[in-house]
C-alpha positions as CSV (number, residue, x, y, z in Angstrom):
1,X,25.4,-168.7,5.2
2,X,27.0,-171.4,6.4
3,X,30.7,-169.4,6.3
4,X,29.1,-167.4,8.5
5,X,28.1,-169.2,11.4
6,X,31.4,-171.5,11.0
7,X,33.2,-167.9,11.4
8,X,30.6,-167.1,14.2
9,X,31.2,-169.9,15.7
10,X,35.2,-169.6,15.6
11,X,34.1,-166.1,17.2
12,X,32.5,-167.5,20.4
13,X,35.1,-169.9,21.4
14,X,37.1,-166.6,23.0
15,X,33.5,-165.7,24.7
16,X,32.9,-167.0,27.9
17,X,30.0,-168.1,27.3
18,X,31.4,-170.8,24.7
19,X,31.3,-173.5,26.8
20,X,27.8,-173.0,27.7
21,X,26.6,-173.0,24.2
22,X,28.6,-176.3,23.1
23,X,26.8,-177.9,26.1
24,X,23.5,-176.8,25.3
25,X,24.0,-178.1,21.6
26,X,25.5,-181.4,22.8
27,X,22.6,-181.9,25.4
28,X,19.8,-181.0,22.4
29,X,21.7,-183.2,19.8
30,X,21.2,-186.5,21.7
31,X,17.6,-185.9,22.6
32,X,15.8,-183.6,19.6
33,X,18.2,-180.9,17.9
34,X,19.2,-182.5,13.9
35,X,22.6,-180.7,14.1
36,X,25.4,-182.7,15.6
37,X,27.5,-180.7,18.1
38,X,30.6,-181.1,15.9
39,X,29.5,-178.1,13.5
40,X,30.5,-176.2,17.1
41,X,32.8,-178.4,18.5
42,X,35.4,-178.6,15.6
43,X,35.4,-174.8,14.8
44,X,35.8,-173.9,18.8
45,X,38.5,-176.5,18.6
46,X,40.2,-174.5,16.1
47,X,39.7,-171.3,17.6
48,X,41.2,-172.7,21.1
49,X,42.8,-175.6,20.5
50,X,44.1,-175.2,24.5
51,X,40.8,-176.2,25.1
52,X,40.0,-179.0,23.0
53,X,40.0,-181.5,25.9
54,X,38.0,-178.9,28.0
55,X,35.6,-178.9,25.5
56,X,35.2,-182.7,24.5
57,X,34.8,-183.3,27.8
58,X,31.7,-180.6,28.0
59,X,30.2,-182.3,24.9
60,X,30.3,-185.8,26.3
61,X,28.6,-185.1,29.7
62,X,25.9,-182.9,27.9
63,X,25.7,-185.6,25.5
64,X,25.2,-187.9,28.1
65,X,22.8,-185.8,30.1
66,X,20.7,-185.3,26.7
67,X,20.6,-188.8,26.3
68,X,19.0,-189.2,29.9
69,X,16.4,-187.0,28.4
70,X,15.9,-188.9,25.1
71,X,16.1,-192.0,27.1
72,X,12.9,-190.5,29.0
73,X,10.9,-189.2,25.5
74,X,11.3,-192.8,24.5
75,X,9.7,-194.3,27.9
76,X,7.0,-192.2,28.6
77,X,6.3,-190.4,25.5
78,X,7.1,-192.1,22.7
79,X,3.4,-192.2,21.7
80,X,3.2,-188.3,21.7
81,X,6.9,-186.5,21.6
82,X,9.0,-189.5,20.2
83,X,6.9,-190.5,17.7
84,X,6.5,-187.2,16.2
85,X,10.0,-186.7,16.1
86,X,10.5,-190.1,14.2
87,X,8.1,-188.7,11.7
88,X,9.7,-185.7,11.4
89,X,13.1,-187.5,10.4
90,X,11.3,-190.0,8.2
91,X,12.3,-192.6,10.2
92,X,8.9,-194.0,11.9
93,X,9.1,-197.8,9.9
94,X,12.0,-199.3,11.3
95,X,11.5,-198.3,15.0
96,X,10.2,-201.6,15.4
97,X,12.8,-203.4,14.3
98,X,15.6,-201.6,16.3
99,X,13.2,-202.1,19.2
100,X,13.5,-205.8,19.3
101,X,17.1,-205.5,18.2
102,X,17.5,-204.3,21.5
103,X,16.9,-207.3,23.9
104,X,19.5,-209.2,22.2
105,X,21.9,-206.4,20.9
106,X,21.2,-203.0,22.9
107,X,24.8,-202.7,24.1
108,X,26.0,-203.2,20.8
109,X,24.1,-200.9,19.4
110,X,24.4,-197.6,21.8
111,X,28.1,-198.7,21.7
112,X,28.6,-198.8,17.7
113,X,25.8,-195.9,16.8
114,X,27.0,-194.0,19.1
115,X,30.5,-193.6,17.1
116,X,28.9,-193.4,13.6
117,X,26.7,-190.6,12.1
118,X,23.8,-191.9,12.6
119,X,21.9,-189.5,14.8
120,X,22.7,-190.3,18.5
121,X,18.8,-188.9,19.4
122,X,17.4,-191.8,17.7
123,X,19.3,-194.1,19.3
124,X,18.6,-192.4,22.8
125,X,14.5,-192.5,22.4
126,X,14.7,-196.2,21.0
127,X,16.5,-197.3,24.0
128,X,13.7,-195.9,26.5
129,X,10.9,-197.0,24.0
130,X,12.5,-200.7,24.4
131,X,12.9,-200.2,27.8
132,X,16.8,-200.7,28.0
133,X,18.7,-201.1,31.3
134,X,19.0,-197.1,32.4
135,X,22.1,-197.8,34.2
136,X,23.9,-199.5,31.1
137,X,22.4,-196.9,29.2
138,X,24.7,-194.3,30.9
139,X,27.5,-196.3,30.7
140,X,27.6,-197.0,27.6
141,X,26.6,-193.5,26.1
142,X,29.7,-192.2,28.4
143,X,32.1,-194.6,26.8
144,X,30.8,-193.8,22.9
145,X,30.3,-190.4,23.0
146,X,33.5,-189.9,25.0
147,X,35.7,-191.8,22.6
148,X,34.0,-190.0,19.5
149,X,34.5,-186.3,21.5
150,X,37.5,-187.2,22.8
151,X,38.7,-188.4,19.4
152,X,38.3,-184.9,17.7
153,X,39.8,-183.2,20.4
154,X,43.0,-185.8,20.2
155,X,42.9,-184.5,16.1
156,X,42.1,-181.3,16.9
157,X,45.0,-180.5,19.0
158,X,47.7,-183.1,16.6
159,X,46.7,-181.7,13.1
160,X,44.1,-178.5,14.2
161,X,46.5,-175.8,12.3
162,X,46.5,-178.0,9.4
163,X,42.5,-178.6,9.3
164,X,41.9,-175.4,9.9
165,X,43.7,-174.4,6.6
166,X,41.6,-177.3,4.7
167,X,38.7,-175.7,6.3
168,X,39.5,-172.1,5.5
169,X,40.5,-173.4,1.7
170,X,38.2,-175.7,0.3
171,X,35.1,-174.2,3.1
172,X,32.4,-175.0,0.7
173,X,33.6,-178.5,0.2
174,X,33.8,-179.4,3.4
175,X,30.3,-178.4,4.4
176,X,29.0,-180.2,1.5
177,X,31.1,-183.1,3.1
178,X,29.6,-182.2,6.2
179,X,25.7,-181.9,5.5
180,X,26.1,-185.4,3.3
181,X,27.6,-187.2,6.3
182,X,24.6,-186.1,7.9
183,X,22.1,-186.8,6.3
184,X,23.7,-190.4,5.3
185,X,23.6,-191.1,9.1
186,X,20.0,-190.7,8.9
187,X,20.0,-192.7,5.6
188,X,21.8,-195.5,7.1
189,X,19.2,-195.5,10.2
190,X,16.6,-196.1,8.0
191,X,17.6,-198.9,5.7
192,X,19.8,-200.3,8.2
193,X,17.7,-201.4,11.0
């Protein structure tokens, strides 16, 4: 299943709709969507490595514009929306924590989580539910999430033909890689806040 929609997805980069769905990924991963826009990003990468920058650059302002809106679940509707989807992810007893984290180390932390695995949403919908400077906010999401996209586009188009033929060889592997680094972000939200 999953060779298929890496194959799929190697498929749409020559579309031109591609862009459009990379953005709309990128914009669902940072305020709701559990799949990270890299299973897209890195296999459109490889398809078109031409347009790896092009593409980082879609993926950090849609991940910056999803943000906005995870930003906005965690200020007015945490009680209803955000909370739900902190259940959902298991992830409802340390909210509290990372919400006081936040008036002495917010920066630090949109900075830093926004590099790692853990899930980007969470970090979006805590920042509105501590109530977080909007402006920094923005900022900082633009610098994180640009460095990270911007970071697989710089490998992408160095070593692309060469991790392309990893991928291609050892596919199952590298999912399994994939889905643990994954699931370990939300792992490490968990126990480490």
């Amino acid at each position: 299943m999953l060779r298929r929609l890496y194959d799929w997805t190697l498929s749409l980069a020559s579309k031109p709709s591609a862009p459009y769905a990379l953005a709309a990924v990128s914009f669902a991963e940072s305020s709701f969507f559990p799949v990270p826009p890299d299973a897209m990003l890195v296999p459109m990468m490889l398809a078109r490595p031409d347009r790896a920058w092009f593409y980082a650059l879609i993926c950090t302002i849609a991940s910056v514009l999803g943000g906005i809106l995870g930003y906005a679940i965690g200020l007015a509707f945490y009680d209803t929306i955000g909370a739900r989807l902190f259940e959902f992810y298991g992830l409802t007893h340390g909210v509290e924590t990372f919400r006081h984290g936040y008036a002495e180390y917010g920066h630090w932390v949109i900075l830093l989580k926004g590099l790692t695995p853990i899930p980007y949403k969470l970090v979006t919908i805590t920042s509105g539910l501590a109530g977080y400077s909007l402006g920094w906010f923005i900022l900082l999401s633009a610098l994180t999430r640009g460095a990270r996209f911007f970071l697989v586009a710089l490998l992408m188009s160095r070593y692309g033909p060469r991790i392309k033929s990893v991928i291609d060889n050892n596919f199952n592997l590298v999912a399994t890689v994939a889905i643990l680094v994954v699931i370990g972000g939300f792992v490490a939200f968990r126990y480490l806040i």
